[in-house]
Every structure is written in C-alpha cells, then in structure tokens.
N, C-alpha and C positions, 0 to 999 in steps of 0.2 A: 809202576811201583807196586801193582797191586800180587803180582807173582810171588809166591813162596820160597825164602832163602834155601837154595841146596844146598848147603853144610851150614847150619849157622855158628855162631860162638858158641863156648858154653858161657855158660851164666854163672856157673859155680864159681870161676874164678874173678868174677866183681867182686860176690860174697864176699869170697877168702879176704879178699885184697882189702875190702873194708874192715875185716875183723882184723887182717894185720896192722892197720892203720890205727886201728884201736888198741890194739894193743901194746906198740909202739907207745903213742900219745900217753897211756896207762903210767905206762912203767917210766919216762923220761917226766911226768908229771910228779908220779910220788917221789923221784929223786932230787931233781932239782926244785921244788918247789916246796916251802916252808908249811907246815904242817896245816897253821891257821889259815889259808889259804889255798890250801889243794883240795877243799870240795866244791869252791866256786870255779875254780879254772878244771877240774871236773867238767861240770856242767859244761862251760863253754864248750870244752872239748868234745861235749858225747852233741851237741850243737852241731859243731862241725863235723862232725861223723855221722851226722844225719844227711846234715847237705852235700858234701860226700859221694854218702849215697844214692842219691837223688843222682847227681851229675854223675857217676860210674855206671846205672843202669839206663839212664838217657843216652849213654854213650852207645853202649848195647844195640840199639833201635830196632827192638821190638816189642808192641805193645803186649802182647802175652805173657800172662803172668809177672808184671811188671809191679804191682802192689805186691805180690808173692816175694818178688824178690829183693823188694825194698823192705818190706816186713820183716825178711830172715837176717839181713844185713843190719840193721838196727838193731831187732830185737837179740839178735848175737852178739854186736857190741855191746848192749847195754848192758848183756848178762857178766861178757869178758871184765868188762870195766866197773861190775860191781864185785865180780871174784878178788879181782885184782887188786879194788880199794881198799875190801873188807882187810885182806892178807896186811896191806898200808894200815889201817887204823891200829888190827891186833898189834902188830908189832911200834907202833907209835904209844901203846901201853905199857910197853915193856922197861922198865926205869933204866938209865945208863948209868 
C-alpha cells in the first residue's frame, strides 16, 4: 500500500463538486425558506458542507495536501454562500 498512485484522481473535482453543493443548498434555501429563518438553516447547511467535505476528500485517499483541500472547499463555500446570502438579504429589502 506503500507505492505511489500512477495516474491519481484529481482533487479539483471534489472541490468543484462541493462548491456545487453549496451552491445548490444557497439558492434552494433563500427560495423555499422564509426569510426569518434562512440564516439558521444557513448555518446548518454550510455544517453540512463541511462534513461533506471531509467525506468527498476521504473518499479521495490520499493524505497529501488533504487539509489543502478541505480548506479550499470550505473556504469556497463559505465565500459562495456568503455572495449568495448577501444577494438574499439586499433583495429581501426591497418593499413588494
């Protein structure tokens, strides 16, 4: 087990795949879910997209750069899912 993979995966596509998941969760959260209540189920959500994370780079199995790539993945959601809140709140401003 101790031989190095000859072609491994790439890693880049966990990333993506979590930042899609994030983004998803985003946008199906500010719609269906009531105003007073979509920065708790937020959090829940960026929760789950941490752990997620965790489980899509375990899947991976390789310890190199594995903080690296839980880092990016996170830290890319959270950024996604703060763009995409903000977008939710301004327009939850806006009178009907």
């Amino acid at each position: 087990m101790s031989e190095p993979a000859l072609a491994p995966r790439n890693a880049l596509g966990g990333v993506v795949a979590v930042w899609a998941t994030a983004f998803v969760a985003t946008v199906a959260l500010g719609i269906f879910v009531s105003e007073e209540w979509r920065v708790p189920w937020l959090v829940v959500a960026f929760g789950g997209i941490v752990l997620l994370s965790f489980a899509v780079q375990l899947r991976y199995g390789r310890t190199q750069g594995f903080i690296f790539r839980v880092a990016g993945s996170v830290t890319g959601a959270l950024l996604l899912m703060g763009i995409i809140s903000v977008g939710f709140g301004l327009a939850a401003m806006i009178p009907t």
